[in-house]
N, CA, C and O atoms as a Tinker XYZ file with bonds, in Angstrom:
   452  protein
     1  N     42.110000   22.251000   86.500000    73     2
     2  CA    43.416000   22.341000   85.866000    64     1     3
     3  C     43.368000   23.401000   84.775000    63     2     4     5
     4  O     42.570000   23.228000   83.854000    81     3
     5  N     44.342000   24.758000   84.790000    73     3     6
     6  CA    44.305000   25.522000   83.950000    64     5     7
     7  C     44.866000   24.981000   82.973000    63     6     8     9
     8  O     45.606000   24.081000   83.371000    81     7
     9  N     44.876000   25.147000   81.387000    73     7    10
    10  CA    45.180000   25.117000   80.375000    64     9    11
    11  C     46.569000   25.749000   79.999000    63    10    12    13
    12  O     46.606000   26.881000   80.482000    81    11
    13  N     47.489000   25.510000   79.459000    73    11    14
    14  CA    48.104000   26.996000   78.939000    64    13    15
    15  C     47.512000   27.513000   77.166000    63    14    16    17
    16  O     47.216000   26.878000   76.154000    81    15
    17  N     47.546000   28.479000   77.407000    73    15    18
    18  CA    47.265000   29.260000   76.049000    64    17    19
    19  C     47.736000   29.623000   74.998000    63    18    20    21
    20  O     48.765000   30.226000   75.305000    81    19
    21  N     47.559000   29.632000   73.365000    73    19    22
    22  CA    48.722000   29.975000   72.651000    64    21    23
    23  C     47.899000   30.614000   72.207000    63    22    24    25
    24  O     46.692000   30.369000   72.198000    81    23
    25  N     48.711000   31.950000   71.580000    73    23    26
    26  CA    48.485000   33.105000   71.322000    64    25    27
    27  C     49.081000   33.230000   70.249000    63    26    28    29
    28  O     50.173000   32.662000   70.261000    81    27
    29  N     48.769000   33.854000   69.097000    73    27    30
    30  CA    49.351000   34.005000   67.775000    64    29    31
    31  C     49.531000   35.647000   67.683000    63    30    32    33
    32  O     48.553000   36.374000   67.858000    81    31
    33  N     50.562000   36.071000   67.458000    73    31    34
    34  CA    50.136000   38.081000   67.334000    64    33    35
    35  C     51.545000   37.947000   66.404000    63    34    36    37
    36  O     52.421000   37.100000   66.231000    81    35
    37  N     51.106000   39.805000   65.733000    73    35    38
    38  CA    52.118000   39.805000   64.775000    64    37    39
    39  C     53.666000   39.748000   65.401000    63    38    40    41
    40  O     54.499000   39.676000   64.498000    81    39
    41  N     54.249000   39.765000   66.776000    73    39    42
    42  CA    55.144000   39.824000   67.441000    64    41    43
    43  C     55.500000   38.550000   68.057000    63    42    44    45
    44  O     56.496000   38.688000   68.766000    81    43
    45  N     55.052000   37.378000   68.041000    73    43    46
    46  CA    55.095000   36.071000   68.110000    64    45    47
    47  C     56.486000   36.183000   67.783000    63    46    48    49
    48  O     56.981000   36.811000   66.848000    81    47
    49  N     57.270000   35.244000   68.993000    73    47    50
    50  CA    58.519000   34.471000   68.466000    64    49    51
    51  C     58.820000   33.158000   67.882000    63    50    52    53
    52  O     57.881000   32.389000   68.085000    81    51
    53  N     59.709000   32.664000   67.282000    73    51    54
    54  CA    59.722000   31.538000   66.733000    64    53    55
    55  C     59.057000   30.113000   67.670000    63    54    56    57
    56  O     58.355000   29.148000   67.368000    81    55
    57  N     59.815000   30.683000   69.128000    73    55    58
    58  CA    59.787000   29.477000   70.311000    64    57    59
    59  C     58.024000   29.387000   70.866000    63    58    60    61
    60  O     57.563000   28.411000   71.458000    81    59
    61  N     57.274000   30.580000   70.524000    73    59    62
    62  CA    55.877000   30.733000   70.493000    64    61    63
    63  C     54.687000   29.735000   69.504000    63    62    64    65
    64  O     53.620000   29.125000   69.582000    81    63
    65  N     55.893000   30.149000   68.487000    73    63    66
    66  CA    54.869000   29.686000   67.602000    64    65    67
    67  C     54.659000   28.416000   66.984000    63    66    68    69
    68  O     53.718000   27.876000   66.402000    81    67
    69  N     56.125000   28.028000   67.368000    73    67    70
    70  CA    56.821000   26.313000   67.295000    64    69    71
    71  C     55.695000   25.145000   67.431000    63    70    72    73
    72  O     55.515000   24.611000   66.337000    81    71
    73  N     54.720000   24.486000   68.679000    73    71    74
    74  CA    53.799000   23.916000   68.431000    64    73    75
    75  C     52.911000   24.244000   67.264000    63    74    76    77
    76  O     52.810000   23.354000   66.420000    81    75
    77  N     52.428000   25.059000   67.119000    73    75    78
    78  CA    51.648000   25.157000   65.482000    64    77    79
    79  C     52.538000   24.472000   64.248000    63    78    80    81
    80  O     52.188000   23.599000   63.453000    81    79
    81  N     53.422000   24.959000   64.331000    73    79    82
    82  CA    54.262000   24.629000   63.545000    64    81    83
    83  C     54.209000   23.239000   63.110000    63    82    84    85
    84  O     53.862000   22.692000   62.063000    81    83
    85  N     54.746000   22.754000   64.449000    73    83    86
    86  CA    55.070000   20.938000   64.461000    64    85    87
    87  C     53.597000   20.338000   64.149000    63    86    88    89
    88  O     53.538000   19.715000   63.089000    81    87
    89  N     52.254000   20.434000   64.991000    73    87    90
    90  CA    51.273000   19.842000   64.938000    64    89    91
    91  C     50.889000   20.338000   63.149000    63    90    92    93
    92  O     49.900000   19.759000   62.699000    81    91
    93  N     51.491000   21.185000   62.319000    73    91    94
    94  CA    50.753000   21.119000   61.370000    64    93    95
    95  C     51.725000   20.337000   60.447000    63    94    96    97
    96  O     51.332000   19.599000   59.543000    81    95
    97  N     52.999000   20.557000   60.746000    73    95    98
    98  CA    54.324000   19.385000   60.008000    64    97    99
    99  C     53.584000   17.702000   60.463000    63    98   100   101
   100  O     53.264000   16.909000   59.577000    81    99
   101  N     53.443000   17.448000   61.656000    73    99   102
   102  CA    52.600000   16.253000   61.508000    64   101   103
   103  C     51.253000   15.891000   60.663000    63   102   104   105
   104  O     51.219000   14.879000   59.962000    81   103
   105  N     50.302000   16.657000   60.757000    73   103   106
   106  CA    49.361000   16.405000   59.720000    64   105   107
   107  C     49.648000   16.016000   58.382000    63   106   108   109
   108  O     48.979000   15.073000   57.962000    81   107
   109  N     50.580000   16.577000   57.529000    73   107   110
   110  CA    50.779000   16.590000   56.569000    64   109   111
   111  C     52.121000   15.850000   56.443000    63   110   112   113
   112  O     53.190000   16.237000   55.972000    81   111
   113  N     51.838000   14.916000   56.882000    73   111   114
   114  CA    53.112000   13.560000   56.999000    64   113   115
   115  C     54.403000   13.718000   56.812000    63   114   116   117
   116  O     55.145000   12.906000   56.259000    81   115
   117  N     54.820000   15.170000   57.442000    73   115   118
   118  CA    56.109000   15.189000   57.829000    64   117   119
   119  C     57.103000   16.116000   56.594000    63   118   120   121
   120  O     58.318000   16.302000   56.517000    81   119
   121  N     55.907000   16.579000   55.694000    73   119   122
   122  CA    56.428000   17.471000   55.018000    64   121   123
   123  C     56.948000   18.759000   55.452000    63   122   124   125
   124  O     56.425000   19.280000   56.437000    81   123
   125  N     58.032000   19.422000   54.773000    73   123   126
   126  CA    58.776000   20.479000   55.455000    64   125   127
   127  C     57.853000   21.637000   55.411000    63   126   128   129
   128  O     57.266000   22.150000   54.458000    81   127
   129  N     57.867000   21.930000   56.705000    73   127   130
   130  CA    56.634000   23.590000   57.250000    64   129   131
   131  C     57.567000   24.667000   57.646000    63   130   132   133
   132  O     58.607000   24.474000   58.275000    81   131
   133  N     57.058000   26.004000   57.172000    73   131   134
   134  CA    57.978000   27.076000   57.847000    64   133   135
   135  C     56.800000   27.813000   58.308000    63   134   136   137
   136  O     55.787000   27.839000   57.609000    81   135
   137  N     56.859000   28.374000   59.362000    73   135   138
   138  CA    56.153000   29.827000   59.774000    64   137   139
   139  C     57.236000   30.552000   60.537000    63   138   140   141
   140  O     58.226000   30.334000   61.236000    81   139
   141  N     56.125000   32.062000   59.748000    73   139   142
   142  CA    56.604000   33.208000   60.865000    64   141   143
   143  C     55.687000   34.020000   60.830000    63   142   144   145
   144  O     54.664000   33.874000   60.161000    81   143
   145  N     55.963000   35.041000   61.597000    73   143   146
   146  CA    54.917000   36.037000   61.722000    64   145   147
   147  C     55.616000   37.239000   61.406000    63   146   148   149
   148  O     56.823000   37.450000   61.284000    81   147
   149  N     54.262000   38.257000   61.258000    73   147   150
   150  CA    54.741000   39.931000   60.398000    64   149   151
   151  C     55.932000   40.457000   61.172000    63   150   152   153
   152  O     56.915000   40.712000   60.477000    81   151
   153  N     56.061000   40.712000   62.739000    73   151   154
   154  CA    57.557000   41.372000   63.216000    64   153   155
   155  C     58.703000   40.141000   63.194000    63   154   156   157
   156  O     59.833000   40.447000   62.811000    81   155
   157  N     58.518000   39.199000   63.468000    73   155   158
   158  CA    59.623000   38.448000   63.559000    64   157   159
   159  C     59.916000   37.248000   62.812000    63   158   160   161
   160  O     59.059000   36.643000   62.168000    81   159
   161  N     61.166000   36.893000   62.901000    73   159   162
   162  CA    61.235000   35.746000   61.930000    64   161   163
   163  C     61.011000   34.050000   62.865000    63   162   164   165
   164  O     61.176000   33.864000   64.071000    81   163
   165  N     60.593000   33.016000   61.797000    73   163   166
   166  CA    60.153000   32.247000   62.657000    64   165   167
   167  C     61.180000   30.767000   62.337000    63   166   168   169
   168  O     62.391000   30.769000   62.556000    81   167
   169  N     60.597000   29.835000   61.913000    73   167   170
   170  CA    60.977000   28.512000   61.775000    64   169   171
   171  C     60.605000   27.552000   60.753000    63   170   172   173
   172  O     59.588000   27.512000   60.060000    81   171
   173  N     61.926000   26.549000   60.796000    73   171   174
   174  CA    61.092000   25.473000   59.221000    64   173   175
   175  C     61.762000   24.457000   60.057000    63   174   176   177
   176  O     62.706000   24.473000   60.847000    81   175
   177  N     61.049000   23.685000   59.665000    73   175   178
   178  CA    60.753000   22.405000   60.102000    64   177   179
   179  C     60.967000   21.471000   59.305000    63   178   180   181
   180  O     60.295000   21.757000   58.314000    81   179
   181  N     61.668000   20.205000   59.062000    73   179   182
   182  CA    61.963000   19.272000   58.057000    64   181   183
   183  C     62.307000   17.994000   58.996000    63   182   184   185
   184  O     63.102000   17.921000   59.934000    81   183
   185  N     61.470000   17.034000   58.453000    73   183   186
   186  CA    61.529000   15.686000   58.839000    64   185   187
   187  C     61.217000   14.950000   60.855000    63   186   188   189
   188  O     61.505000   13.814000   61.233000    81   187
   189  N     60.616000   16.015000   61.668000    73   187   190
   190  CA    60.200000   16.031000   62.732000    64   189   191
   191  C     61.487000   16.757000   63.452000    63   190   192   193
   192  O     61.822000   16.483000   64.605000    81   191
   193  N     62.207000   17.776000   62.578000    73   191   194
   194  CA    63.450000   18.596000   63.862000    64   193   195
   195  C     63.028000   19.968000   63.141000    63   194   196   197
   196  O     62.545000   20.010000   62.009000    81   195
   197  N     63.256000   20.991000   63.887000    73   195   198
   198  CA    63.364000   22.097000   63.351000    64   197   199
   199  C     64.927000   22.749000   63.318000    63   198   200   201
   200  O     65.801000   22.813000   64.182000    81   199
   201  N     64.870000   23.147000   62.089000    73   199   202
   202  CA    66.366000   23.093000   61.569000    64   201   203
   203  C     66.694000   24.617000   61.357000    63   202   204   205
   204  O     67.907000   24.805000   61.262000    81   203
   205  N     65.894000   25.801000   61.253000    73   203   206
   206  CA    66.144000   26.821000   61.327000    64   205   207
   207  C     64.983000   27.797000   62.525000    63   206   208   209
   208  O     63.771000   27.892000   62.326000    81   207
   209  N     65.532000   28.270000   63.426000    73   207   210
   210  CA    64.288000   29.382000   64.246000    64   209   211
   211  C     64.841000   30.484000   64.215000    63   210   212   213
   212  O     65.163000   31.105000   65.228000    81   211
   213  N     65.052000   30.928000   62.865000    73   211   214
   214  CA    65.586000   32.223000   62.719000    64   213   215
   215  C     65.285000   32.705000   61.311000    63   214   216   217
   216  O     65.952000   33.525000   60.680000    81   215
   217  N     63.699000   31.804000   60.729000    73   215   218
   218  CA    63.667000   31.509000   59.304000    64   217   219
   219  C     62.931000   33.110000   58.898000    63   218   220   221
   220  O     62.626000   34.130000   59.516000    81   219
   221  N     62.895000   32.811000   58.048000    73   219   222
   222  CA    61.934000   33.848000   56.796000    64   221   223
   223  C     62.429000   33.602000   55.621000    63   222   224   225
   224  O     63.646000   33.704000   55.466000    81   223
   225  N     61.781000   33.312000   54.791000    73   223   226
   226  CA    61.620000   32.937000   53.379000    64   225   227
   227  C     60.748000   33.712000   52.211000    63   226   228   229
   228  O     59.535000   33.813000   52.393000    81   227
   229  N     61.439000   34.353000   50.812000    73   227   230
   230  CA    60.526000   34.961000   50.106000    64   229   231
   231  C     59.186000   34.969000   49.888000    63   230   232   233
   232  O     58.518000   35.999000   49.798000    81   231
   233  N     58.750000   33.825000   49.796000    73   231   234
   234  CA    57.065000   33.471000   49.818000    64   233   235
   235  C     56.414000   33.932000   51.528000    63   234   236   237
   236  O     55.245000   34.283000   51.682000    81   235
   237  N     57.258000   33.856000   52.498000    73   235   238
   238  CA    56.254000   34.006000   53.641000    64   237   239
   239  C     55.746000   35.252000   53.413000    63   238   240   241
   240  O     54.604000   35.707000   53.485000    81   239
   241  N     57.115000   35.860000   53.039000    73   239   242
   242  CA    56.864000   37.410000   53.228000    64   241   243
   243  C     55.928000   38.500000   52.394000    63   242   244   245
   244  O     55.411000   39.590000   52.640000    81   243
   245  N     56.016000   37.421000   51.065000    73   243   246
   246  CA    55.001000   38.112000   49.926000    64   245   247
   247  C     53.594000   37.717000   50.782000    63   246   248   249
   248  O     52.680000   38.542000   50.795000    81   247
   249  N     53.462000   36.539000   51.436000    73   247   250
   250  CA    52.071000   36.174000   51.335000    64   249   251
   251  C     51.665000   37.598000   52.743000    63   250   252   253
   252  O     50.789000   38.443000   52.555000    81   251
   253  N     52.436000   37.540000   53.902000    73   251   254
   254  CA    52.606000   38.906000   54.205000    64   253   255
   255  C     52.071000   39.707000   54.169000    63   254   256   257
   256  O     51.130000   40.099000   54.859000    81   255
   257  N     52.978000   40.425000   52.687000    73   255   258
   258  CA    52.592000   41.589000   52.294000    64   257   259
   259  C     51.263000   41.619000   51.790000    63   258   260   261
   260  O     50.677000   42.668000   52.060000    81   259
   261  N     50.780000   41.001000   51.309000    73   259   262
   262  CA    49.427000   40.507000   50.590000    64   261   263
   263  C     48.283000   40.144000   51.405000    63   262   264   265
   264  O     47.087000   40.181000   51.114000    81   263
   265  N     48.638000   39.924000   52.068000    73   263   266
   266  CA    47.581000   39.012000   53.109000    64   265   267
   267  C     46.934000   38.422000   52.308000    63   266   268   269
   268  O     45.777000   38.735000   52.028000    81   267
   269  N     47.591000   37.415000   51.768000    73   267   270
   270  CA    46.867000   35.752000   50.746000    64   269   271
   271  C     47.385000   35.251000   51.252000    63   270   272   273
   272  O     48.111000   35.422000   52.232000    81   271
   273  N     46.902000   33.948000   50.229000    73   271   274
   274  CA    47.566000   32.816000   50.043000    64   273   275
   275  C     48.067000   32.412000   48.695000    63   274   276   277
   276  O     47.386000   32.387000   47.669000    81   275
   277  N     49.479000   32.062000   48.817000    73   275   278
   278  CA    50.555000   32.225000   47.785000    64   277   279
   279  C     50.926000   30.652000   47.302000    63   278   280   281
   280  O     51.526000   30.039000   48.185000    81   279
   281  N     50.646000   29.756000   45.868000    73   279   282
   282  CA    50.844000   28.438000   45.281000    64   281   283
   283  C     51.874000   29.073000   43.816000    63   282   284   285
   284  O     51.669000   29.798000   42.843000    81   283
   285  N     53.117000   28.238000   44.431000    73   283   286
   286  CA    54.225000   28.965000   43.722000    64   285   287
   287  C     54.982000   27.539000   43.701000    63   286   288   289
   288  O     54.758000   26.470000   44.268000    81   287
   289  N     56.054000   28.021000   42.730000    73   287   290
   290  CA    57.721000   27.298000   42.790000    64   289   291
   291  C     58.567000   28.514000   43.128000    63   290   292   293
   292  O     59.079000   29.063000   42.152000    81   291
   293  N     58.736000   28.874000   43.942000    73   291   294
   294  CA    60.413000   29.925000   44.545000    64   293   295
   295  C     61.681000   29.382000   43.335000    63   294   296   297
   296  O     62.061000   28.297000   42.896000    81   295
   297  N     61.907000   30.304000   43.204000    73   295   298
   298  CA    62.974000   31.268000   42.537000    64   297   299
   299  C     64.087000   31.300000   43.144000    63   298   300   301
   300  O     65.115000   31.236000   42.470000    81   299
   301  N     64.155000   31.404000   44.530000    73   299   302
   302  CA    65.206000   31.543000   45.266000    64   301   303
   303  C     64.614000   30.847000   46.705000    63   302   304   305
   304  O     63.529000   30.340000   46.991000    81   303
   305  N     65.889000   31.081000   47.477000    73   303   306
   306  CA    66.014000   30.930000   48.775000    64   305   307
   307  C     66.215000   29.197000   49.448000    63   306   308   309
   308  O     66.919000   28.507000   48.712000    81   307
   309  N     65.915000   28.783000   50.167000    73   307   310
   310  CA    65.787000   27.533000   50.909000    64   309   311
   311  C     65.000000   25.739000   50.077000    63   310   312   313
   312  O     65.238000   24.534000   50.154000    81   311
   313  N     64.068000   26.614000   49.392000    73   311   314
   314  CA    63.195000   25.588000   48.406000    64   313   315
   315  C     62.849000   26.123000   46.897000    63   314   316   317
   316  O     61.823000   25.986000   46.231000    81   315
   317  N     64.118000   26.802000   46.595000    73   315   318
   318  CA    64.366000   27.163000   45.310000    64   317   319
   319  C     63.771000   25.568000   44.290000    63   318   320   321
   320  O     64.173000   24.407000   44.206000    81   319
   321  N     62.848000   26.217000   43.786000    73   319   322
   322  CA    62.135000   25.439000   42.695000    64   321   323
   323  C     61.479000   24.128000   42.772000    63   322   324   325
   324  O     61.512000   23.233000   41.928000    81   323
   325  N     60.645000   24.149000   44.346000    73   323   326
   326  CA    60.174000   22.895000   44.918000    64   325   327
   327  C     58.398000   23.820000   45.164000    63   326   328   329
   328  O     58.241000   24.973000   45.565000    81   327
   329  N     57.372000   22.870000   44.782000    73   327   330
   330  CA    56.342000   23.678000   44.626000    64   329   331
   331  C     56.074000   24.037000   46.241000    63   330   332   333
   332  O     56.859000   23.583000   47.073000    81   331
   333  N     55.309000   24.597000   46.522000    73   331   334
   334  CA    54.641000   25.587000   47.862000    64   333   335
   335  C     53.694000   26.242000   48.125000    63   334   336   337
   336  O     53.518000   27.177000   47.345000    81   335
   337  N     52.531000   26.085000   49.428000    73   335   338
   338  CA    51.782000   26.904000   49.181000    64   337   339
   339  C     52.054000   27.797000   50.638000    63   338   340   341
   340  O     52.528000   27.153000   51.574000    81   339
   341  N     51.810000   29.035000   50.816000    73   339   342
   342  CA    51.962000   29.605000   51.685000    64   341   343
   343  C     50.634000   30.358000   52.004000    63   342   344   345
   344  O     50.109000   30.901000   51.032000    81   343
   345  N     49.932000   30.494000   53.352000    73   343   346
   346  CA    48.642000   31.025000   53.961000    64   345   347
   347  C     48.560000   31.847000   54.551000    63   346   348   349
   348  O     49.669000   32.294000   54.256000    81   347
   349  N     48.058000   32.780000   55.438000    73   347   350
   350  CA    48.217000   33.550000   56.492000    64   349   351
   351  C     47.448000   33.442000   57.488000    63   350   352   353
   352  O     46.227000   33.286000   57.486000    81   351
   353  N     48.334000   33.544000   58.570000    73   351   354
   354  CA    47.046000   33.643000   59.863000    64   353   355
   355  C     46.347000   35.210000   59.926000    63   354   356   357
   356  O     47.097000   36.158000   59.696000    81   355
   357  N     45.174000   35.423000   60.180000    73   355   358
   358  CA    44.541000   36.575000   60.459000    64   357   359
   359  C     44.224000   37.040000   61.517000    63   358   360   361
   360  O     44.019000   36.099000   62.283000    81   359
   361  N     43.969000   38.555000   62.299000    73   359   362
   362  CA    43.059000   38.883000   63.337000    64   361   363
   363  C     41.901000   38.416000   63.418000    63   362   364   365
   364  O     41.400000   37.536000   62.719000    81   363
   365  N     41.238000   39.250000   64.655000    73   363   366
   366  CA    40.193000   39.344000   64.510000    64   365   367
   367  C     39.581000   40.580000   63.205000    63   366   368   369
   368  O     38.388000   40.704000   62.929000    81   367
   369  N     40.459000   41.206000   62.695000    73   367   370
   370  CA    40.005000   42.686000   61.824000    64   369   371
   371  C     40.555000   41.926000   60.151000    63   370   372   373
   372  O     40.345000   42.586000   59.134000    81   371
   373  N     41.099000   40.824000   60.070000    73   371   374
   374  CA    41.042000   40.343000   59.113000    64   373   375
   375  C     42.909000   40.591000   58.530000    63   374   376   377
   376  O     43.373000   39.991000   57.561000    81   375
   377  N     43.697000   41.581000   59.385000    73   375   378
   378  CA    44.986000   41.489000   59.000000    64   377   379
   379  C     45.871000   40.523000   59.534000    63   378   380   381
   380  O     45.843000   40.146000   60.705000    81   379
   381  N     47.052000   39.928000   58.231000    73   379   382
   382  CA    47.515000   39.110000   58.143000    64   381   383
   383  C     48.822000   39.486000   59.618000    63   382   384   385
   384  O     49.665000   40.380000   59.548000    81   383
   385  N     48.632000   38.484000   60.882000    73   383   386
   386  CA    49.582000   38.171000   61.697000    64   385   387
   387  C     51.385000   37.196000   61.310000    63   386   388   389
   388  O     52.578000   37.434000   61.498000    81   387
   389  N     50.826000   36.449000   60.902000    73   387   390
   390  CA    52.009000   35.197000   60.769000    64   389   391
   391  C     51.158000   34.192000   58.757000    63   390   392   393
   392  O     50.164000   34.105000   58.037000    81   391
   393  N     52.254000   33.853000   58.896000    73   391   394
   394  CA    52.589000   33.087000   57.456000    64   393   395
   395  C     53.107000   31.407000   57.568000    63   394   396   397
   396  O     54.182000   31.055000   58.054000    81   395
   397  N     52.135000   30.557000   57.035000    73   395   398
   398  CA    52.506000   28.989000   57.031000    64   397   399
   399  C     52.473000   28.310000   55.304000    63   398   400   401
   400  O     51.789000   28.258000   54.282000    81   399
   401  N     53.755000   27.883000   55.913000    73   399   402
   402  CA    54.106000   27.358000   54.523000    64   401   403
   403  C     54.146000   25.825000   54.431000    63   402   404   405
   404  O     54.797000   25.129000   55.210000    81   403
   405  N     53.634000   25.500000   53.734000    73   403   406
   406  CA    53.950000   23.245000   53.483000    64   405   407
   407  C     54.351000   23.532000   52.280000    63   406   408   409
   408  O     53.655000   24.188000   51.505000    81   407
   409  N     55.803000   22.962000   51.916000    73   407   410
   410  CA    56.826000   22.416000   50.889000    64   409   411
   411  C     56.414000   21.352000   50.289000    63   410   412   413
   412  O     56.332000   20.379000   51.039000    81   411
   413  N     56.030000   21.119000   48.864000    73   411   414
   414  CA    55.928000   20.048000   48.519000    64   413   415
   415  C     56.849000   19.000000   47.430000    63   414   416   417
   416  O     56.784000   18.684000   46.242000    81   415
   417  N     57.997000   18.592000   48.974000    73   415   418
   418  CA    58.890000   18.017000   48.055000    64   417   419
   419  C     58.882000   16.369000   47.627000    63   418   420   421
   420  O     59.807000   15.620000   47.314000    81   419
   421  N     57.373000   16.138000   47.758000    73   419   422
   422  CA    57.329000   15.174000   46.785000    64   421   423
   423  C     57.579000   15.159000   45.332000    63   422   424   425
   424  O     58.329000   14.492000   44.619000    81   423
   425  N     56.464000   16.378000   45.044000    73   423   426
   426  CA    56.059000   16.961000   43.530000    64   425   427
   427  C     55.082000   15.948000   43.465000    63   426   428   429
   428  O     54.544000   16.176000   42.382000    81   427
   429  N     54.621000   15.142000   43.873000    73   427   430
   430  CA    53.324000   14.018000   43.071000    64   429   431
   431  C     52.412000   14.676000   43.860000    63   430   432   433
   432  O     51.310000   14.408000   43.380000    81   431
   433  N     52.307000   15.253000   44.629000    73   431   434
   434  CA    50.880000   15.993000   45.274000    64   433   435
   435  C     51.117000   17.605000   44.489000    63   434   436   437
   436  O     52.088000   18.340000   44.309000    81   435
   437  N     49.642000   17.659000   44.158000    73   435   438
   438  CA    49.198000   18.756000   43.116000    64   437   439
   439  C     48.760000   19.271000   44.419000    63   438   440   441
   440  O     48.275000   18.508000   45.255000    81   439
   441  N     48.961000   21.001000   44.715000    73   439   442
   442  CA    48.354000   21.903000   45.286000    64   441   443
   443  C     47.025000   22.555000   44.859000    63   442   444   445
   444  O     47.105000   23.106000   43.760000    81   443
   445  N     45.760000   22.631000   45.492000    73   443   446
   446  CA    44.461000   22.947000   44.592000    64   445   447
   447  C     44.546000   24.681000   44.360000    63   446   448   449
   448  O     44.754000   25.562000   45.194000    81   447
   449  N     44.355000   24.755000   43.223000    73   447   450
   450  CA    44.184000   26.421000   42.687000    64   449   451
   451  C     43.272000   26.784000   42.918000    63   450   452
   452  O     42.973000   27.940000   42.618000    81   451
């Protein structure tokens, strides 16, 4: 039985990248997740539906540009002033493909610096 394969590249569409997405919104008990990747915009996820696949958000994009990882409160956009950490997926050459974000709209969970 072949497998199917998921593939992460900077050209990933939202509908691509959607399982990552969800399996990492489950881990983290259902807290709101967004990814996308460097060409396209992707998805956020809140409460087991995905509610936008057309997302991009200021923090994805800094972390992005940066190729980090970004522990913030936003200023603007979708989770204006709800803490966040945002990561990047990498190549194999170490440049940043796609961007994952977990929202932490509890506030009682501290993000580690």
């Amino acid at each position: 039985m072949e497998l199917p394969a998921i593939k992460v590249s900077a050209d990933s569409t939202s509908k691509e990248i959607t399982p990552i997405a969800l399996a990492i919104h489950e881990m983290v008990a259902g807290l709101p997740v967004t990814m996308r990747t460097l060409n396209k915009k992707g998805l956020r996820i809140e409460m087991g539906k995905i509610v936008d696949n057309n997302y991009s958000g200021p923090i994805l994009e800094m972390a992005l540009e940066t190729n980090s990882t970004i522990k913030t409160t936003p200023k603007s956009g979708a989770y204006k002033d709800i803490p966040i950490v945002v990561s990047t997926v990498k190549d194999e050459n170490g440049n940043a493909v796609a961007a994952i974000g977990i929202v932490n709209v509890t506030h009682g969970l501290k993000f580690k610096h």
